[in-house]
N, C-alpha and C positions, 0 to 999 in steps of 0.2 A: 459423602464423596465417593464412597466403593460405589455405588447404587449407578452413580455419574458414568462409571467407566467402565460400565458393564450393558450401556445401551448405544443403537448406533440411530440416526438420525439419517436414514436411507432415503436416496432417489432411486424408482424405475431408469431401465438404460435408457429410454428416449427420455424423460426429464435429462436426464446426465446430459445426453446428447444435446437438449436444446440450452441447458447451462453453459455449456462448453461452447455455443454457437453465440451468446448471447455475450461472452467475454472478450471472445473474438471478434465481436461486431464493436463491443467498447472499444480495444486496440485499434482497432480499425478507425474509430472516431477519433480517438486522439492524437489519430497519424494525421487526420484533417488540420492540425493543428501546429505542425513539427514543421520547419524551415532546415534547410540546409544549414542556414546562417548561424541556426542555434547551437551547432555543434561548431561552428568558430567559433563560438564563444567562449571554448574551452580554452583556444589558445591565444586570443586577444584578452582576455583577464581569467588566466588559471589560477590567481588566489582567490576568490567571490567561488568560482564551479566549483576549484578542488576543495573548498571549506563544506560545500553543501553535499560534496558526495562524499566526503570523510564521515561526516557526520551521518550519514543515513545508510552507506554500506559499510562502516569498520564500527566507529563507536557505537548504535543502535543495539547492532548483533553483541557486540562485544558485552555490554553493559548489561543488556537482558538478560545473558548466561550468569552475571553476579547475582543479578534479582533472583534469578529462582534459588542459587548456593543460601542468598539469605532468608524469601518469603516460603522456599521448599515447597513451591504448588504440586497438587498430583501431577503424576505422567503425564498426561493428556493434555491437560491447561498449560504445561509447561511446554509440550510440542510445539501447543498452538501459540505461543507467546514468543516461541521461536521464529517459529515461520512467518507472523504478522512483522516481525523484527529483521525478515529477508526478504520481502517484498519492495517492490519500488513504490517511489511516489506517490499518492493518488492523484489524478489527474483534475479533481475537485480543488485541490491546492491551488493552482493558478487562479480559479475566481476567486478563491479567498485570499490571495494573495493581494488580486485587482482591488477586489472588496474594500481589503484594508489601507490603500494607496502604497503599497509597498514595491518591491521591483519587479514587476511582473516579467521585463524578459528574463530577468534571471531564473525565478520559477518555472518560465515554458523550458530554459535550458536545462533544468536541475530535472524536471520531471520527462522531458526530451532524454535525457543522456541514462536515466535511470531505467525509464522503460524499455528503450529499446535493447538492453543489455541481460535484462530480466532473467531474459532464457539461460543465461549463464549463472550470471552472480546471485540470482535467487537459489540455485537448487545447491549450489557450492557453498554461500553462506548456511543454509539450513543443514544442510548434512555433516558439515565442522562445526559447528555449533552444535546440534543434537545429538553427535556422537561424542561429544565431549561430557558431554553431560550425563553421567548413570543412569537417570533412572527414563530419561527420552533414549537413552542408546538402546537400550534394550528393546522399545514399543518401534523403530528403526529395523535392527534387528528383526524383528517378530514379521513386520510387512514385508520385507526385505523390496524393499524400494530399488528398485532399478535405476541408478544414474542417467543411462542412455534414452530409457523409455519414458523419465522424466522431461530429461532434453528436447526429447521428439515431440511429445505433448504442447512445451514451451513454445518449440519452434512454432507448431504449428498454429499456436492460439495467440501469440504473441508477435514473434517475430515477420511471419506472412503476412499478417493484418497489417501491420505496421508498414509493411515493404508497400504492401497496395495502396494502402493510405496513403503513403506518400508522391508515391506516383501519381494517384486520384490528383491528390495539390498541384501537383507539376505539372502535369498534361492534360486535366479537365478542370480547373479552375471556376469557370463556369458552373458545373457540377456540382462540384464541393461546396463554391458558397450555399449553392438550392438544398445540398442534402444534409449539409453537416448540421444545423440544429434538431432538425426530427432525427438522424440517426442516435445520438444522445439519448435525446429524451426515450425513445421506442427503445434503446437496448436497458437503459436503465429499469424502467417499470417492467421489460421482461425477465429481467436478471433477478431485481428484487421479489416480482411475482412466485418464480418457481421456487425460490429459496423458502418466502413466507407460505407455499403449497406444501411442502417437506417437514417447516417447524410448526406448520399446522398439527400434521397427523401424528405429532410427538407435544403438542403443547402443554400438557399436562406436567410432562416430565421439564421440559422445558423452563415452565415457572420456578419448580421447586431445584433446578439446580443454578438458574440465572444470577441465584444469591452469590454465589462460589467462584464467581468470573467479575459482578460486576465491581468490584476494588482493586480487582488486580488490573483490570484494566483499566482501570481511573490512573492507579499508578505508573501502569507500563506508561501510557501517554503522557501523563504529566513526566515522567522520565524524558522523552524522547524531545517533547518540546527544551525541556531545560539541557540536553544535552546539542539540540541545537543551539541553543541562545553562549554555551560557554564556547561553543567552536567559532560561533562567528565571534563573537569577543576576543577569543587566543589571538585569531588574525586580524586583528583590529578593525573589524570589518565597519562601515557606519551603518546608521540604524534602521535604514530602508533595506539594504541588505540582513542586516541581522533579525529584523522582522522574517525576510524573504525564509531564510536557510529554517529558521525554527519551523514556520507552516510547512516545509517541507519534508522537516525531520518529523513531524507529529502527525503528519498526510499520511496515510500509508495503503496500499490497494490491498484492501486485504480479500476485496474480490476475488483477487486469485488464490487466496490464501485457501480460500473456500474450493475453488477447482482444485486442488491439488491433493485436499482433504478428502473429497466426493471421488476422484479419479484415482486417489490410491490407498486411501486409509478409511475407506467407504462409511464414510460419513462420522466418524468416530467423535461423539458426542461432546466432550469436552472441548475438544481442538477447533469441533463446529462452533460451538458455542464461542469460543473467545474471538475468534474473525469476526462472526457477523456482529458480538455486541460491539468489537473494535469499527467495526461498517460503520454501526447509528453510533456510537460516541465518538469517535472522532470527527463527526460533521457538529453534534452537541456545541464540543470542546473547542474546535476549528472557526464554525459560524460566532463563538463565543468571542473568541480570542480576537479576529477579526473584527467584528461591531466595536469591540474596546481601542481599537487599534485605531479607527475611521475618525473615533471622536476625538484623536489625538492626532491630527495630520503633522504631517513630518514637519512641511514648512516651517508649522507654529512652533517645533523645537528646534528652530537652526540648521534644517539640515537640505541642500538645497541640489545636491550631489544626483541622479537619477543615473549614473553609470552600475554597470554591474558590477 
């Protein structure tokens, strides 16, 4: 575990640079996808939204700071299990949601209302959370992480893609239907490619410390789904819904978990390590959860409700 936190997992600035370009092209895709209407949705059924964003911006954070008090992961792991715990939605949630016949507008709204806010509630939830915490306050500390210059980062990679996206939807409609499935797919494969170019030229170390993340992240996720499944239960929510809010509390971008780590904690191998295995298991865990979910259509339990 010393060995772990004494290696970085480094990109060149133009890798950086087309990471960072490749994140902002995914924002930009999911803005393809964001309606006006989805943010009424807040105020035409605020128990279904405000259950799904309790759950993913208060309890997540909140609960992962107990887990490390009890599993005591190193520094690093435990950063990064923070910051996968302050990120928004993944935007992969919505097909798994479709996937599962569950309530998909709810999920475009929950991961609608999440991402766009990102820039905010991502870097405030990680920073009260990791300075709370001793032994992440310190590795904070030590980078001394700019709030603002965090912000401005956000703005940029998050919130402008989003602006434009949306606009794309509104006033080239046209457009958007023709580009929005290649833009997906081409930022995906380039996002993953540079990533897997990085834990290439580290793979060695890679293997021998993959053991030390991948339980914790079995459990971070299995936590996050089950803390979605008690919030939508608290508010009696039904079961297309309560499907809804768990994939969405267990979704997590941890994409950007990964920008944040590469743009300010330059590559710092633990905290890498736990996003990207959170990347592939949570689609494992997700596509899992999902197919179980399909074979069980809601209908066939009584339930026949499709509002959010």
């Amino acid at each position: 575990m010393e060995g772990m936190e004494q290696f970085d997992i480094q990109l060149e600035n133009e890798q950086l640079f087309w990471l960072n370009i490749c994140l902002a092209f995914l924002m930009f895709g999911v803005a393809l996808d964001i309606r006006i209407k989805d943010f009424k949705a807040l105020y035409q059924h605020p128990k279904s939204v405000l259950t799904g964003i309790t759950a993913q911006w208060i309890l997540l954070p909140a609960f992962t700071f107990l887990l490390l008090w009890i599993l005591r992961p190193s520094p690093g792991i435990a950063l990064g299990m923070l910051l996968v715990a302050a990120c928004p939605g993944g935007n992969m949630s919505n097909f798994l949601v479709h996937l599962s016949g569950s309530n998909a507008a709810l999920s475009v709204t929950l991961t609608s209302l999440s991402t766009s806010v990102a820039f905010i509630i991502t870097p405030l939830n990680f920073l009260l959370w990791g300075s709370l915490y001793p032994p992440t306050a310190e590795i904070i500390k030590r980078f001394t992480l700019d709030p603002l210059s965090l912000l401005w980062i956000l703005t940029q990679l998050i919130l402008i893609p989003l602006f434009l996206g949306m606009l794309c939807r509104v006033y080239l409609p046209k457009v958007t239907i023709a580009i929005r499935p290649y833009i997906k797919v081409v930022s995906v494969i380039l996002f993953l490619g540079i990533i897997a170019g990085a834990v290439w030229a580290n793979i060695d170390k890679v293997f021998v410390y993959l053991k030390h993340v991948f339980l914790l992240v079995f459990i971070h996720n299995l936590m996050a789904y089950f803390l979605g499944y008690i919030a939508a239960k608290s508010t009696r929510q039904n079961i297309r819904n309560t499907r809804t809010i768990i994939m969405e509390t267990g979704i997590q971008n941890s994409g950007l978990g990964l920008i944040i780590i590469f743009n300010f904690y330059g590559g710092m191998s633990a905290m890498t390590l736990v996003a990207a295995w959170w990347g592939i298991w949570h689609l494992i865990s997700g596509f899992s959860l999902a197919t179980y979910w399909s074979k069980r259509p809601i209908p066939a339990l009584g339930i026949t409700n499709d509002r959010i």
